[in-house]
C-alpha positions, -999 to 999 in steps of 0.1 A, spaced: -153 27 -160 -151 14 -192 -166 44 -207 -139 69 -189 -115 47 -202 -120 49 -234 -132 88 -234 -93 92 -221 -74 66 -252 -96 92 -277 -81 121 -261 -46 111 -260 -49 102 -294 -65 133 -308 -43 159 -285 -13 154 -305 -26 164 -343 -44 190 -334 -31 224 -335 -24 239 -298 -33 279 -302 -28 290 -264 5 298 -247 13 268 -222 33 262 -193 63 241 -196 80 236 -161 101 219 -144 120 219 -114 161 221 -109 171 205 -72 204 202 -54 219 176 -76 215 200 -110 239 225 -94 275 209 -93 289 235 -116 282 264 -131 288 244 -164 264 220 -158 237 247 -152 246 259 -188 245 219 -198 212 217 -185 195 253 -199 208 245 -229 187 212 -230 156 228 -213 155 254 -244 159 235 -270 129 212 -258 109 244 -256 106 245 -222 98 280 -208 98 283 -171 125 272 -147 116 266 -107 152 266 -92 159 253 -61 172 281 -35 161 269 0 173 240 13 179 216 39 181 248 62 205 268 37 200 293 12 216 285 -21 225 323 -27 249 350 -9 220 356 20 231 387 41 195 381 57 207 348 65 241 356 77 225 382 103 208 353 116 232 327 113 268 336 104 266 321 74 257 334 37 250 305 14 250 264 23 289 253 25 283 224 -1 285 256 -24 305 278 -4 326 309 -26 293 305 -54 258 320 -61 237 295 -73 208 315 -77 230 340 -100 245 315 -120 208 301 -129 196 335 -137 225 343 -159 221 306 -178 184 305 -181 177 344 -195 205 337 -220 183 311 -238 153 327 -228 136 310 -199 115 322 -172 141 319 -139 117 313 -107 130 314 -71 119 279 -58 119 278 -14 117 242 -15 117 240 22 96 262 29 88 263 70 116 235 70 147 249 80 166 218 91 177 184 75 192 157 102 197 119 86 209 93 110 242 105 122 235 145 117 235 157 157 229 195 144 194 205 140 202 236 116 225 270 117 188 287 123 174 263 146 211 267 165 204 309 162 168 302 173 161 273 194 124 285 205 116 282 168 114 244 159 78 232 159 66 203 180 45 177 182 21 175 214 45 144 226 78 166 221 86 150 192 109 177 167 121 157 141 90 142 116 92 107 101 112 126 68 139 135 93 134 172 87 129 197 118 104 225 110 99 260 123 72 274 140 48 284 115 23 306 136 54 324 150 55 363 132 92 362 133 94 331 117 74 342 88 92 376 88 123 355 83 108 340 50 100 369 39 131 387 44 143 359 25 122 363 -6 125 404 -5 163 399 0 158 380 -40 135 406 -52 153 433 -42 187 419 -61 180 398 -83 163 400 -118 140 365 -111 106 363 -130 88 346 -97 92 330 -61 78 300 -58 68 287 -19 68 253 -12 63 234 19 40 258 33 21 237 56 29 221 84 45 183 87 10 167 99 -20 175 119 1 159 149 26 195 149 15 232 164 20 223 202 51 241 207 51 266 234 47 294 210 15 282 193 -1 271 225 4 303 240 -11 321 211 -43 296 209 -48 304 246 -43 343 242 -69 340 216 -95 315 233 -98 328 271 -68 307 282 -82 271 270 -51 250 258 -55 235 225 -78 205 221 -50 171 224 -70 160 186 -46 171 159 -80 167 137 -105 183 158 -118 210 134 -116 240 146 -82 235 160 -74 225 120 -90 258 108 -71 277 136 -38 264 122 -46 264 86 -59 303 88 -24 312 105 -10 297 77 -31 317 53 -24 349 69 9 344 61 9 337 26 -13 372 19 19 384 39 42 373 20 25 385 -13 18 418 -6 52 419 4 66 407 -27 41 432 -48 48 459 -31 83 454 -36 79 444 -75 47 443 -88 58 423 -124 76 390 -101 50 360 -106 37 348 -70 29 310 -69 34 277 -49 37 245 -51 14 227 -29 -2 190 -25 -29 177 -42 -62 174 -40 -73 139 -42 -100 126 -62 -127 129 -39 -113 147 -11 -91 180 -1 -65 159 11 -39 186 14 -60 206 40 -72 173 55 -35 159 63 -15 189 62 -39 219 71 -29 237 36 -60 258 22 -48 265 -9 -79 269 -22 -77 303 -1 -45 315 -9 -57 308 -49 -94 323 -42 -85 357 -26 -60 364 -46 -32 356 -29 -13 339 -51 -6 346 -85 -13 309 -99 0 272 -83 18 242 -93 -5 217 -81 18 188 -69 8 151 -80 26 120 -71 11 90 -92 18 66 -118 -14 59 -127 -28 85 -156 -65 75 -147 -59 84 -107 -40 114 -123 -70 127 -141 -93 120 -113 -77 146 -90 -72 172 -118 -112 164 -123 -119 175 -86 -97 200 -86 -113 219 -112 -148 215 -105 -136 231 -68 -124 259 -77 -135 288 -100 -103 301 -110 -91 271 -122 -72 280 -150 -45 298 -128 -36 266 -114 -11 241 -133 -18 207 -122 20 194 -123 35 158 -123 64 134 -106 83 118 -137 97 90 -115 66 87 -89 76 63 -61 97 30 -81 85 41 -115 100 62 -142 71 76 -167 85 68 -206 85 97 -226 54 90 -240 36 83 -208 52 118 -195 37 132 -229 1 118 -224 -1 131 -188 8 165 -202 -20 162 -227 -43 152 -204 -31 178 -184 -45 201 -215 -75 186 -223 -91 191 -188 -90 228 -199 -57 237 -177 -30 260 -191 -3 238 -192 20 219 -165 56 212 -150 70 182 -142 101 175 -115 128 164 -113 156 176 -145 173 146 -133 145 122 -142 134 135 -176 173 131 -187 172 110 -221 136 122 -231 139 159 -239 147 147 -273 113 131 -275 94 162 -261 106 187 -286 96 162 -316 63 153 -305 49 176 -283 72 209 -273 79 212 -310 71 249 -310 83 273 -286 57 290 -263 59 318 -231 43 310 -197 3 324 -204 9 352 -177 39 365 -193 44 389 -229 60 369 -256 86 392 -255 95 390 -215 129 373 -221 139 382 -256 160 414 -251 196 396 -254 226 398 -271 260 380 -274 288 389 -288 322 368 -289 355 375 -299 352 363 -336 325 384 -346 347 407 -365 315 427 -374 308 439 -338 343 432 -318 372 456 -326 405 442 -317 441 463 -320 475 452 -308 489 419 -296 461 385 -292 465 350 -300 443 316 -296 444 301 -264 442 262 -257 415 273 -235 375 267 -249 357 299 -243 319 303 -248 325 289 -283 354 281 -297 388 290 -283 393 323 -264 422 345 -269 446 360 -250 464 396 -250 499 410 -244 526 385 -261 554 396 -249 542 430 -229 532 439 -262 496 466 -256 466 446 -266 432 461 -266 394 450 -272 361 470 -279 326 447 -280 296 465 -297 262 454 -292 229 463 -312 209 470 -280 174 459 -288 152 487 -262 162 513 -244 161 494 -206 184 486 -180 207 455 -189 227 431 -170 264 433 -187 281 399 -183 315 388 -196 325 350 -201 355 347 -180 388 321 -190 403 314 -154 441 301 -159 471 303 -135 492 327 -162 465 354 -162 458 387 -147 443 391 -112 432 426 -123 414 425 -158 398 455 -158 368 460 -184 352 493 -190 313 496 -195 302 525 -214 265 536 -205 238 554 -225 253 590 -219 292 577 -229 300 571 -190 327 548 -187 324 524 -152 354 504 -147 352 464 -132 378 441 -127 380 408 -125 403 383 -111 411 357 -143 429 331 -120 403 325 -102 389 291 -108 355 296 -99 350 327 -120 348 305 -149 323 313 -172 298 340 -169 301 366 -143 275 400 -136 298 430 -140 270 454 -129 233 468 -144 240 499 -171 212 516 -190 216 515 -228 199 529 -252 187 514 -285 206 508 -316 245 499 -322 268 509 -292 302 498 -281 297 486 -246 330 470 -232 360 479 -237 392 458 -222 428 465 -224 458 452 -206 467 486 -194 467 468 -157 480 435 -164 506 422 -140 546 414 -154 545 384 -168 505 377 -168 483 381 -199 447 386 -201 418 365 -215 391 379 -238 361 359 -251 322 364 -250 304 393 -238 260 397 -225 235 417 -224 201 406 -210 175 431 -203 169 438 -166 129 434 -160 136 443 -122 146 474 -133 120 481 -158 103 506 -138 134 524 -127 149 556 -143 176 554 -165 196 574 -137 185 552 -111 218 531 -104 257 533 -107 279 559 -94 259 590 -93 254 619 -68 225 643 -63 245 673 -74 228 694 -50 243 680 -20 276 678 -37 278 719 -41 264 719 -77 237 741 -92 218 754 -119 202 784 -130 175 797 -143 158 761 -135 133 763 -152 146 773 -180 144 785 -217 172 772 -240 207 780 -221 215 782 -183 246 782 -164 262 755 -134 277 764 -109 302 742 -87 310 756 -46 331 719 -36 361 728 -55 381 731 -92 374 694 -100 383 689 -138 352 687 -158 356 655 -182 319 654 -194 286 663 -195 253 649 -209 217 662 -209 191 633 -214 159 625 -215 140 611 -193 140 578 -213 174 578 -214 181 594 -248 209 621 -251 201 656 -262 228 676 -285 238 703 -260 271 732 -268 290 741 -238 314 769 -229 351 759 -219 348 754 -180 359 779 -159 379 768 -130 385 801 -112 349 808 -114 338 772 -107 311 788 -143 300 761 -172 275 773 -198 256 751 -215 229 755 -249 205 743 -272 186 754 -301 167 718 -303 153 715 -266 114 708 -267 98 721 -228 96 689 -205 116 676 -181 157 668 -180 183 654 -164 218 669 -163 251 646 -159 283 661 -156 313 642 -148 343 654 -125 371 634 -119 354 604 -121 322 609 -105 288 619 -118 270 645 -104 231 646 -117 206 672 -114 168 677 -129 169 705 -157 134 718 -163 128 735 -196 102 758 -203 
């Protein structure tokens, strides 16, 4: 003992001097309490960056609710999004915070099979256990309710695990995360699985016989904990299959130091999930405030499994009555390091408040990206405020409002009905797919209907509006997903063409973060567009050599403008004749068109109509 002892003091001497050459992970978890405000999610991004943390795990299932606007949950329930945050998207607002300083956003299902939180006094088992009473999981005694007063559903059940999944594809599907991380995906104790359910399913699968009345007879363990692991491959292939580059991990319990306590107490194999692939890498979960006990499980862990170095051994700060000091959290991290893992996270943002400070000087003091992500995952941003006289164009009436913007004071437009107009430009880093957001000022004297136009690669103009008064649109809100191209465009444009008698408008920062959810798509793929074929419109010859001719059958819609593009996204020089109307005839040319592969935009009366132009 003596010996280990003192083979750890060298270590966590040596680990900080010497020179840390691999990428690491730097987690750490946000829960309920980190999500009061929008502007205490900035608060808190803002700290997590400049301590060179990278990834983000925040919480988006809990206690029974999802913490974003769920459609899949309102089909079920009648309810979006948990009432403690009713009218907001948590989820959104993180995603918007954390990719503007440049961390990795992860959907974190803290509740995994639990669905249901009931403290003394609560009489309500859940909106979904209220939807679906035959889903709550039971002990063999009856018992619903384990000893953490949570209710859990039935995790054998396929519509119960379809719900999950729905759940994670609804995120996928709309929002640019960089992972979904499952926790809770186990069941409460070996006592749980003798709901009517699971019993029927044993005995469809075992001639009839009921389940053996052990919780911890074996093969009744393995029946369970299989279940369980058929529905985690589920769940990922479901997730790949949906987007392939969204990082796949959980967060389960740990091993012990000589024993695989997490399958032995809660029937979770994760050493399945982790060993077939099934996971893209996992948080291991460690409650202890003893760094030798610490080590000890790490120890076992690795020497159990082969792929260790996709798993992150992770840590409480404030495990049971004691608070880590930031050194202590700092030594557990290098241990973390030396037992030749890839890094760690740490929970909860709440308990590491007052040491960030100490991190980034002695041991985050370089900033790293998770080691299964590019360096450059989360680096395609821009912001542009109002001051930046270089990149924001400004004509008519504005003065400086009382009101803090994203920095500094905003401004307001139309002193005394006078016209007052904006323009942001950007130096778009890639061609890709960004998110546009504006930093909305939300005061009683302002305009319901600011209405901001977003000019696309091709010069399309897509008009949002936003309502200014509107308290809770404070700060930074998604006006949509537009494809730019590189190099210096203006993006937004805002006037107060709309503005109410009386009402001004508010203009301050504007956002672009590249859309990796979108990566794959084609620069056509989203926004207003119509197949022109089914809207009456065609081309010919198609294929073509230099020059062909469009046809419209609909009707003498003006023509306000047309693009040909790449399939990249970048605009090709093209002549065309002057429309004719009677003839429903547009000509178009070009002397520089290499033979490959088009697409056609034309714009009529404020809809685009796209079609495939082939060039031989």
């Amino acid at each position: 003992m003596k010996k280990h002892t003192a083979l750890l003091a060298l270590i966590l001497l040596l680990l900080p001097f010497l020179e840390v050459n691999a990428q690491e992970l730097r987690g750490i978890w946000l829960a309920r309490s980190s999500f009061t405000s929008k502007a205490k999610i900035a608060s808190q991004m803002d700290s997590l960056a400049a301590a060179n943390f990278n990834v983000v795990y925040v919480n988006v299932w809990s206690r029974g609710y999802p913490l974003w606007q769920s459609n899949v949950f309102k089909q079920h329930t009648g309810v979006a999004i948990d009432p403690t945050y009713s009218g907001r998207d948590i989820l959104a607002e993180a995603i918007a915070e954390g990719h503007r300083v440049g961390l990795h956003v992860e959907a974190w299902f803290e509740y995994g099979f639990v669905a249901g939180y009931a403290p003394g006094g609560t009489t309500s088992k859940g909106p979904i256990f209220e939807a679906h009473p035959d889903w709550v999981a039971r002990t063999q005694e009856g018992v619903e309710k384990d000893g953490s007063n949570f209710y859990w559903m039935v995790q054998s059940h396929p519509d119960v695990q379809d719900f999950l999944i729905d759940l994670a594809l609804e995120i996928v599907k709309n929002y640019d995360v960089d992972g979904i991380e499952m926790d809770r995906i186990r069941y409460s104790s070996k006592a749980y699985g003798y709901d009517p359910y699971t019993v029927n399913l044993y005995k469809s699968e075992h001639n009839g016989a009921d389940p053996p009345a052990d919780g911890a007879d074996a093969n009744w363990m393995r029946w369970r904990a299989d279940k369980i692991n058929l529905f985690v491959a589920k769940l990922y292939d479901a997730i790949k299959a949906e987007n392939p580059k969204v990082n796949v991990s959980s967060a389960p319990s740990q091993m012990g130091s000589s024993t695989y306590t997490a399958y032995e107490n809660l029937l979770q194999d994760w050493k399945w999930w982790i060993s077939n692939n099934k996971v893209d890498n996992l948080q291991m979960q460690s409650y202890s405030s003893n760094i030798n006990t610490y080590q000890n499980w790490n120890n076992y862990t690795k020497n159990s499994i082969s792929n260790y170095e996709r798993i992150y051994p992770s840590f409480a700060v404030n495990p049971g009555s004691t608070n880590l000091t930031p050194q202590e959290v700092i030594d557990y991290y290098n241990v973390t390091i030396a037992q030749g893992f890839n890094g760690a996270a740490m929970w909860f943002y709440d308990d590491l408040v007052g040491k960030f400070h100490y991190l980034r000087q002695n041991r985050f003091t370089t900033a790293m990206h998770p080691p299964y992500a590019s360096a450059d995952w989360r680096e395609h941003k821009s912001i542009t405020t109002h001051e930046n006289s270089a990149d924001v164009v400004k004509t008519g009436s504005w003065a400086t409002s009382s009101s803090d913007g994203y920095q500094g004071k905003s401004i307001y437009g139309g002193v005394n009905g006078a016209a007052a107009a904006i323009e942001y430009f950007f130096n778009v880093p890639a061609n890709a797919y960004y998110e546009v957001y504006v930093y909305n000022i939300a005061a009683s004297n302002r305009t319901a209907n600011a209405t901001y136009q977003v000019i696309d690669h091709a010069g399309l103009s897509t008009e949002k509006t936003l309502d200014q008064t509107n308290a809770r649109l404070a700060g930074w809100n998604k006006l949509g997903d537009f494809y730019l191209t590189q190099g210096r465009h203006k993006v937004i444009r805002l006037t107060n063409e709309n503005v109410e008698a009386g009402k001004y408008i508010s203009a301050d920062a504007i956002m672009i973060i590249r859309n990796r959810r979108l990566d794959s798509s084609s620069p056509l793929g989203a926004g207003n567009l119509i197949e022109g074929q089914e809207e009456g419109m065609n081309i010919f010859p198609n294929p073509s050599g230099r020059s062909f001719k469009i046809t419209f059958s609909t009707n003498s819609k003006k023509v306000e403008n047309i693009s040909l593009v790449e399939l990249n996204g970048r605009a090709v020089s093209i002549s065309s004749s002057a429309f004719n109307a009677q003839t429903q005839v547009l000509s178009l040319a070009s002397s520089n068109l290499k033979p490959g592969v088009y697409i056609l935009l034309v714009r009529r009366e404020g809809v685009v109509y796209k079609r495939r132009v082939i060039i031989q």
